[in-house]
N, CA, C and O atoms as CSV, one atom per row, in Angstrom:
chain,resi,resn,atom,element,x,y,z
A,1,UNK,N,N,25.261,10.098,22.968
A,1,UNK,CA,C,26.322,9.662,23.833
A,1,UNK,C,C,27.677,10.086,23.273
A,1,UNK,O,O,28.508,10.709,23.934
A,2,UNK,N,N,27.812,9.763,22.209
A,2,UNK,CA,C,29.434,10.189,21.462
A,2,UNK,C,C,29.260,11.625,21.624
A,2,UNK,O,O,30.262,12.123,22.137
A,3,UNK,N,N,28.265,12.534,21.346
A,3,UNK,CA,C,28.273,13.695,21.897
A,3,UNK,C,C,28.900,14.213,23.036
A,3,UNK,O,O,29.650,15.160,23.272
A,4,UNK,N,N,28.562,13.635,23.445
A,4,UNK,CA,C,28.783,14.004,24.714
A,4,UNK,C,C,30.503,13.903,25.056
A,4,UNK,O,O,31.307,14.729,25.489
A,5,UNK,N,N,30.601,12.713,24.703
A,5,UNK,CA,C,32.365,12.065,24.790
A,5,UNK,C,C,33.097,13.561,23.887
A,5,UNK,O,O,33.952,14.279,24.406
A,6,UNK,N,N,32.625,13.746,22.710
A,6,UNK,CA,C,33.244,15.095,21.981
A,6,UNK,C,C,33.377,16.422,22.915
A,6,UNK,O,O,34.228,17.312,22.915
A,7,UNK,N,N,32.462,16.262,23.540
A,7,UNK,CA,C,32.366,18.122,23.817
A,7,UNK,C,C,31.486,18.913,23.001
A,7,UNK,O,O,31.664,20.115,23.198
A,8,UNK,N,N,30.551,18.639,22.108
A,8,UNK,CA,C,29.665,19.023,21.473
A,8,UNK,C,C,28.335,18.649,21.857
A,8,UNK,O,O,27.473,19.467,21.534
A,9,UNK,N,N,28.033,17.852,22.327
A,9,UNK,CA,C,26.110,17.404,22.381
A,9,UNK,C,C,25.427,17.061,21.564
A,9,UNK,O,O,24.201,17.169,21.595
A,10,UNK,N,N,26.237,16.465,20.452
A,10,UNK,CA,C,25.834,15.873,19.660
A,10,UNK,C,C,25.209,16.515,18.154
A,10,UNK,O,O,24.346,16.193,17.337
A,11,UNK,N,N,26.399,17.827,18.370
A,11,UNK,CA,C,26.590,18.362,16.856
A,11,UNK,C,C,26.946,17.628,15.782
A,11,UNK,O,O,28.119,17.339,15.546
A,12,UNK,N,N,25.666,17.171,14.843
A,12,UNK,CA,C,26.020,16.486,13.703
A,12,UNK,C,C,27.018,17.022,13.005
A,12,UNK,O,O,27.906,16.177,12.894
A,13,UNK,N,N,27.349,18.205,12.386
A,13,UNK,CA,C,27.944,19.113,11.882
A,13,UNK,C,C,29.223,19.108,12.290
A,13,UNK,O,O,30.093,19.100,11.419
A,14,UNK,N,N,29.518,19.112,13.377
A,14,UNK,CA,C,30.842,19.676,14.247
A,14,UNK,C,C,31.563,18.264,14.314
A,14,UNK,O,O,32.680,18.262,14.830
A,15,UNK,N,N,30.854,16.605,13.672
A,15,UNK,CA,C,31.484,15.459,13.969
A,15,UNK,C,C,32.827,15.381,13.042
A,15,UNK,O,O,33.353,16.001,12.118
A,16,UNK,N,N,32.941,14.806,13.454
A,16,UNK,CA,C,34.546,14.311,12.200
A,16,UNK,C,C,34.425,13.471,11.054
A,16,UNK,O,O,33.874,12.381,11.209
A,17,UNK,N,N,34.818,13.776,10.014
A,17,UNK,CA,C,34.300,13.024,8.682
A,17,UNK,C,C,34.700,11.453,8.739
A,17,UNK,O,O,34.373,10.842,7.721
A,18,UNK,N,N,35.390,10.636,9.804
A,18,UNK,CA,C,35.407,9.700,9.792
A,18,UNK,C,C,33.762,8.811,10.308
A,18,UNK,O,O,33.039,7.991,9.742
A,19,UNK,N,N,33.726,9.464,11.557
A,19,UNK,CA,C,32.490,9.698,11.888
A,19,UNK,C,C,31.212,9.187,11.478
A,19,UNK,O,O,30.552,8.197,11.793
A,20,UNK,N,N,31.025,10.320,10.539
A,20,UNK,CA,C,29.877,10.773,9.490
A,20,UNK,C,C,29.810,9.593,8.643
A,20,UNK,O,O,28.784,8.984,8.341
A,21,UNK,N,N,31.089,9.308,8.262
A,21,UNK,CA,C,30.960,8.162,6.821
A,21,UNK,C,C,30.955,6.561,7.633
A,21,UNK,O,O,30.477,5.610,7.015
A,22,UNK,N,N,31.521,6.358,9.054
A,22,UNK,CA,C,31.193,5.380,9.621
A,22,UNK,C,C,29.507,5.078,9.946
A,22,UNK,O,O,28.827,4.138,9.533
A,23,UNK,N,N,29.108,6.203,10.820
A,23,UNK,CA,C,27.428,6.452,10.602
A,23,UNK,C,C,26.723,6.415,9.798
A,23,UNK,O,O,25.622,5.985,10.141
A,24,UNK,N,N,26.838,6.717,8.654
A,24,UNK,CA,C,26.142,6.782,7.413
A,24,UNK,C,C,25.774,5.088,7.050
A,24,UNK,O,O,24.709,4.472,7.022
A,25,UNK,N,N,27.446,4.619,6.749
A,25,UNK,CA,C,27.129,3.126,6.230
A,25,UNK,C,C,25.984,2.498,7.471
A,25,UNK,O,O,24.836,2.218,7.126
A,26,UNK,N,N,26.327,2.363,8.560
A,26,UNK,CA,C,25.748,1.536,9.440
A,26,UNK,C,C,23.995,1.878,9.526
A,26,UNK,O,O,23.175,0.965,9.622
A,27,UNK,N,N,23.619,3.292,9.474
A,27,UNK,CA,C,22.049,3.743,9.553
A,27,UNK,C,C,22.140,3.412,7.856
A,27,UNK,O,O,20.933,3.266,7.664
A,28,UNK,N,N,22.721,3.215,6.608
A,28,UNK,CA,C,21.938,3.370,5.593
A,28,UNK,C,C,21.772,1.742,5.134
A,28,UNK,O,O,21.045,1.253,4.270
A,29,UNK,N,N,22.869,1.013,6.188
A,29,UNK,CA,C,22.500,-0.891,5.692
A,29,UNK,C,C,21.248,-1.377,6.462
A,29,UNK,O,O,20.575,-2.351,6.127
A,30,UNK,N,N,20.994,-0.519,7.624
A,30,UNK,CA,C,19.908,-1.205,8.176
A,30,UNK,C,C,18.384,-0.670,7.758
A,30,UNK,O,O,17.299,-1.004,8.233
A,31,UNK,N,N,18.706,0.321,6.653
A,31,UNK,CA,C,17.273,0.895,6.947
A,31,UNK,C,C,16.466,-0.032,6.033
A,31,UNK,O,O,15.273,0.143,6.278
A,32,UNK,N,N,16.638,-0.899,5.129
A,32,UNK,CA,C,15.326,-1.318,4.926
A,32,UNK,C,C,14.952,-2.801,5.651
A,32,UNK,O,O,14.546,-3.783,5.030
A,33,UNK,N,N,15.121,-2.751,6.713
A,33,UNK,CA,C,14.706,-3.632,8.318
A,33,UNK,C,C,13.949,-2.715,8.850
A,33,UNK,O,O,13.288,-3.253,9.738
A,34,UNK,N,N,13.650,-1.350,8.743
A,34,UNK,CA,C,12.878,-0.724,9.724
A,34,UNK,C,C,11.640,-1.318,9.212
A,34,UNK,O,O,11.457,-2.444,9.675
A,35,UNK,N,N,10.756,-0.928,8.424
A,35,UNK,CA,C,9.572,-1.334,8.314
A,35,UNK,C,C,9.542,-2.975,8.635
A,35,UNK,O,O,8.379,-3.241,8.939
A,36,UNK,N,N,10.341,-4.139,8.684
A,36,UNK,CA,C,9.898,-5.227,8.920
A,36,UNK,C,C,10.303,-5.106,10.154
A,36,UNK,O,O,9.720,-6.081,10.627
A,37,UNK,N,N,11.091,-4.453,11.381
A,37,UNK,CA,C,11.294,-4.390,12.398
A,37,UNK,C,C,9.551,-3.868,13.177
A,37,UNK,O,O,8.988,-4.428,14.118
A,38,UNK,N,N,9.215,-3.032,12.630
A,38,UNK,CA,C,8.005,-2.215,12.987
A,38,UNK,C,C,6.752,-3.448,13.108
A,38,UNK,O,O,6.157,-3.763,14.138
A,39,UNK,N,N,6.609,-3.889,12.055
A,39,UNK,CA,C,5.743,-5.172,11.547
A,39,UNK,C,C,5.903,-6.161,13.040
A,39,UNK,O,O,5.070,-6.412,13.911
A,40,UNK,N,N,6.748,-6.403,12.952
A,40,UNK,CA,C,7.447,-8.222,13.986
A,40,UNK,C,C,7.023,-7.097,15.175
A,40,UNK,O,O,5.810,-7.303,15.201
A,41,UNK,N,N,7.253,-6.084,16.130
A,41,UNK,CA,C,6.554,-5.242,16.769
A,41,UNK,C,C,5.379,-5.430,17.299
A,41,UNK,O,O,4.974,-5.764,18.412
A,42,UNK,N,N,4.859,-5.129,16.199
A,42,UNK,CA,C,3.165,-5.265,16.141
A,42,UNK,C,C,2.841,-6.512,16.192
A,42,UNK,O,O,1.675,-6.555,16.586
A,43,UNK,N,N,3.390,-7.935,15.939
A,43,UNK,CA,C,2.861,-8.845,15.545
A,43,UNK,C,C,3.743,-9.353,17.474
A,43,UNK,O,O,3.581,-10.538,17.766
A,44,UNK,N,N,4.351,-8.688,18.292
A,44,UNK,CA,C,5.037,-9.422,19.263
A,44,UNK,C,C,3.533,-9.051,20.363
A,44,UNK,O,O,2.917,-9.826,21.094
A,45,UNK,N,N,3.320,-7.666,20.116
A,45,UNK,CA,C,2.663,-6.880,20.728
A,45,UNK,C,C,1.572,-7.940,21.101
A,45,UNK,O,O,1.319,-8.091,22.296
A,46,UNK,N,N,0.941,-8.647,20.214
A,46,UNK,CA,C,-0.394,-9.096,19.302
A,46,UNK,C,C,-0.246,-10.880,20.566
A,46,UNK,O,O,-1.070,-11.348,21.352
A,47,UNK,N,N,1.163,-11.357,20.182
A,47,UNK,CA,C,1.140,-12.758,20.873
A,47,UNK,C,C,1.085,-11.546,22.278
A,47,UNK,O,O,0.466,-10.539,21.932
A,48,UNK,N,N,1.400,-11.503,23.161
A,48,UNK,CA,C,1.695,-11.275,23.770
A,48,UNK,C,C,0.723,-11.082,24.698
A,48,UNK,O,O,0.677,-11.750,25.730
A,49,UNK,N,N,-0.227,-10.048,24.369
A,49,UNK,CA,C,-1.342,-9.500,24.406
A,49,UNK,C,C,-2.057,-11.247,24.812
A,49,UNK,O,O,-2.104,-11.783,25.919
A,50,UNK,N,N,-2.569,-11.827,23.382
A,50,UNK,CA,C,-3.129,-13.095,23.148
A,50,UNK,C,C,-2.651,-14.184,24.467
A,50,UNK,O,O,-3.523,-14.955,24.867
A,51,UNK,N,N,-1.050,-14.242,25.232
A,51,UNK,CA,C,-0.550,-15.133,26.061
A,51,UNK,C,C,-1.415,-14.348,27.547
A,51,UNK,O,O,-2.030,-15.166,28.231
A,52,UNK,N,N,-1.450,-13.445,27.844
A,52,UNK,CA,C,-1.830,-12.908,28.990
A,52,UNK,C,C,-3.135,-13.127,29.422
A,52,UNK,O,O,-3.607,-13.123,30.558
A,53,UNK,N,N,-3.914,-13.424,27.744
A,53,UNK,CA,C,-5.234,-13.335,28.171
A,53,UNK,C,C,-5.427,-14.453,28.457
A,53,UNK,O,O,-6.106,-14.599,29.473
A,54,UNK,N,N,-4.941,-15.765,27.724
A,54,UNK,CA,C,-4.881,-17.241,28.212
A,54,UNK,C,C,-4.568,-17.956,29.384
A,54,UNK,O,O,-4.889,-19.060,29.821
A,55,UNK,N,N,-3.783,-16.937,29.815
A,55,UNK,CA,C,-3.249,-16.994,31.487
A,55,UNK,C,C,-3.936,-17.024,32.100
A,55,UNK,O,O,-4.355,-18.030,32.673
A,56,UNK,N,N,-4.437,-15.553,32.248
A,56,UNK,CA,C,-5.879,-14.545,33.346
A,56,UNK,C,C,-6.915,-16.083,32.764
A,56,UNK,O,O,-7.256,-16.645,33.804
A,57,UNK,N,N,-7.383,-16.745,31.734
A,57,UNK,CA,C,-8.452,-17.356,31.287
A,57,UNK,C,C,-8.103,-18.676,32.721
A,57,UNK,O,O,-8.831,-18.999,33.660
A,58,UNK,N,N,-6.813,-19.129,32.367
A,58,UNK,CA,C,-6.598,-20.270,32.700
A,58,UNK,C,C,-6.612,-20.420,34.734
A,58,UNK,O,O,-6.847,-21.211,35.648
A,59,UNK,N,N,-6.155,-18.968,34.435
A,59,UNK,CA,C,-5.887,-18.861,36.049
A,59,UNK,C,C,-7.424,-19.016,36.612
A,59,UNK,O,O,-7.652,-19.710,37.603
A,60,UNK,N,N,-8.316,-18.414,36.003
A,60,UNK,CA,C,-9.633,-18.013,36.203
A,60,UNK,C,C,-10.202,-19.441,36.113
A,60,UNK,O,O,-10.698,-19.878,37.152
A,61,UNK,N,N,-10.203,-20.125,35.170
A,61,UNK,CA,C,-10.822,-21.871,35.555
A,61,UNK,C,C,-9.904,-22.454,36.896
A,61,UNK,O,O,-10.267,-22.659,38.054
A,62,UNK,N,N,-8.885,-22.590,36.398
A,62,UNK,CA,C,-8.158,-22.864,37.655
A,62,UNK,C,C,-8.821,-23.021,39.192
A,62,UNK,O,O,-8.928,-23.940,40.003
A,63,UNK,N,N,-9.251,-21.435,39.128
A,63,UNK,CA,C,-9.586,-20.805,40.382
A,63,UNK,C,C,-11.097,-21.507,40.770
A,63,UNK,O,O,-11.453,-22.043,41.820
A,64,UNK,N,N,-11.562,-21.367,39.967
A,64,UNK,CA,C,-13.450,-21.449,39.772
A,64,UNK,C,C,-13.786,-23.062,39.912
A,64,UNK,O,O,-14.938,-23.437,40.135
A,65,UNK,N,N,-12.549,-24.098,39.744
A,65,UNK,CA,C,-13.389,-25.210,39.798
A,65,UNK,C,C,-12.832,-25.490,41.565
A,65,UNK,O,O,-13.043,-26.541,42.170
A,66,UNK,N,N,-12.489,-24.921,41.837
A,66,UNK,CA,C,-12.359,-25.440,43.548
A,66,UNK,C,C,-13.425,-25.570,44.295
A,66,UNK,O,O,-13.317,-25.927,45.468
């Protein structure tokens, strides 16, 4: 997107050193959250998965004792 705002497309190279050193701090404080970001992911994926099937279960008695 800032690419775009420049006139470049997102030439890393061609950015402005304010830029670069603003970017840098912000991708290099978050990176060790990626792997526990990835994790909580998998583990949302997992409830989630687990709530749908309790649903379809529940809907399904629901249905069946009429």
């Amino acid at each position: 997107m800032m690419g775009h705002m420049w006139g470049n497309y997102g030439n890393w190279d061609q950015a402005p050193d304010y830029m670069k050193q603003m970017m840098q701090k912000y991708y290099g404080g978050t990176a060790p959250f990626l792997g526990f970001a990835g994790v909580m992911e998998f583990i949302t994926w997992i409830l989630l998965v687990i709530l749908l099937i309790a649903a379809i279960r529940y809907l399904w008695n629901k249905g069946g004792g009429k």
